[in-house]
C-alpha positions, -999 to +999 in steps of 0.1 A: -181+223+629-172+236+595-200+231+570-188+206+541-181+229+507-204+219+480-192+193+453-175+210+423-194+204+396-183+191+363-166+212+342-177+195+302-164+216+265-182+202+237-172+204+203-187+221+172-205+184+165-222+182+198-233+221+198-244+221+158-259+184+163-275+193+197-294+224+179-301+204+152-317+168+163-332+155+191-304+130+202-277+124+224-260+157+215-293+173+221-295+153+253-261+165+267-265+200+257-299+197+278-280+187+314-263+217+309-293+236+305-302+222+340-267+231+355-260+194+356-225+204+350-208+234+337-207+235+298-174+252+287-171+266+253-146+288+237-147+314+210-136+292+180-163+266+190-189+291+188-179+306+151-170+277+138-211+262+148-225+295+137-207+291+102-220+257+100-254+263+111-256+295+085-245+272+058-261+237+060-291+243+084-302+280+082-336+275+096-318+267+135-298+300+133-323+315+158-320+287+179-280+292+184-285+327+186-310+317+216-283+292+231-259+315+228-276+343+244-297+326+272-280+293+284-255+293+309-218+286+301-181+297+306-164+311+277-127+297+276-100+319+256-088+307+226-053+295+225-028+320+214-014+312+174+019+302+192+002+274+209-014+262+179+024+262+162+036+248+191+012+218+187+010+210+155+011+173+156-015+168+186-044+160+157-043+149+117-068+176+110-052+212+118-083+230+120-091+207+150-060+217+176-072+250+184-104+231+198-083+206+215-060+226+231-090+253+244-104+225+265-067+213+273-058+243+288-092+253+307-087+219+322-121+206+320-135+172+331-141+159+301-142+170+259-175+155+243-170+150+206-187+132+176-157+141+155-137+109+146-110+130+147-108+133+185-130+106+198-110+074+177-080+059+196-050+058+168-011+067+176-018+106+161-046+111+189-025+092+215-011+126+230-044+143+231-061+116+248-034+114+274-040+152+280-077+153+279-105+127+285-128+124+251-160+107+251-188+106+226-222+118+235-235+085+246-209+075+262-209+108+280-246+106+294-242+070+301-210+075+324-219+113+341-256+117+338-264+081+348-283+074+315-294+035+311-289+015+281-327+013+273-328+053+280-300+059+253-319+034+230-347+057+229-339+090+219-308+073+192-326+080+160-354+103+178-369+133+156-388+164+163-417+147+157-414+128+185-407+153+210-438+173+196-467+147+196-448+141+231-456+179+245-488+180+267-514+191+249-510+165+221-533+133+217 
């Protein structure tokens, strides 16, 4: 008999949102970017992703740059190309916001599972996202952990407007 092959596991990009808000608070972003510490699926990224947090982080919350330098060096993902400036041409009315289709089309073309966002830009259903959210399933973070990680409503509930605080009087060791 022919041993059954593993289950593929789930093949997630997050945006610049998820990656700068998961380094930043404690929440749902956090919360993804946590399963894929675990290997609960396998976080996709690609090279505009990452500049485009670092830049952000530098700018607005300077005090978490070592903690994306420590993502980016010691957490396990799969670095996707970036598309090619003829794809970006080629696509230019897949999203409103311009800066955005680059992202959109990286996790188009590595064919992941699914594209978690907090952007509005890719997460709300209008006619301009219609062709991206044909190509590629979009789900906020929520949404996200609810449907593939299992997350309950009352679990979601908790950690919504959670803060280091929290986590820290939470560490053993804390009365």
């Amino acid at each position: 008999m022919i041993p059954a092959a593993p289950p593929r596991r789930l093949r997630v990009m997050v945006d610049t949102s998820v990656l700068v808000a998961g380094l930043v608070w404690p929440r749902w972003p956090y919360e993804v970017l946590r399963h894929a510490l675990r290997e609960d699926f396998r976080l996709v990224l690609a090279p505009v992703i990452v500049a485009e947090s670092r830049r952000i982080i530098t700018r607005k919350f300077p005090n978490f740059l070592a903690r994306i330098d420590d993502f980016l060096l010691r957490w396990p993902y799969e670095l996707q190309r970036d598309p090619t400036p003829q794809d970006v041409m080629a696509h230019q009315t897949l999203l409103r916001d311009r800066n955005d289709i680059p992202i959109a089309l990286a996790a188009i073309q590595a064919q992941v599972d699914c594209f978690v966002s907090e952007d509005k830009h890719f997460t709300q259903h209008t006619p301009a996202t219609a062709e991206l959210h044909r190509r590629l399933p979009v789900l906020l973070s929520g949404i996200f952990l609810r449907v593939h990680m299992g997350w309950s409503s009352r679990a979601l509930d908790a950690v919504r407007k959670r803060s280091w605080m929290e986590i820290d009087s939470a560490a053993p060791g804390h009365s």
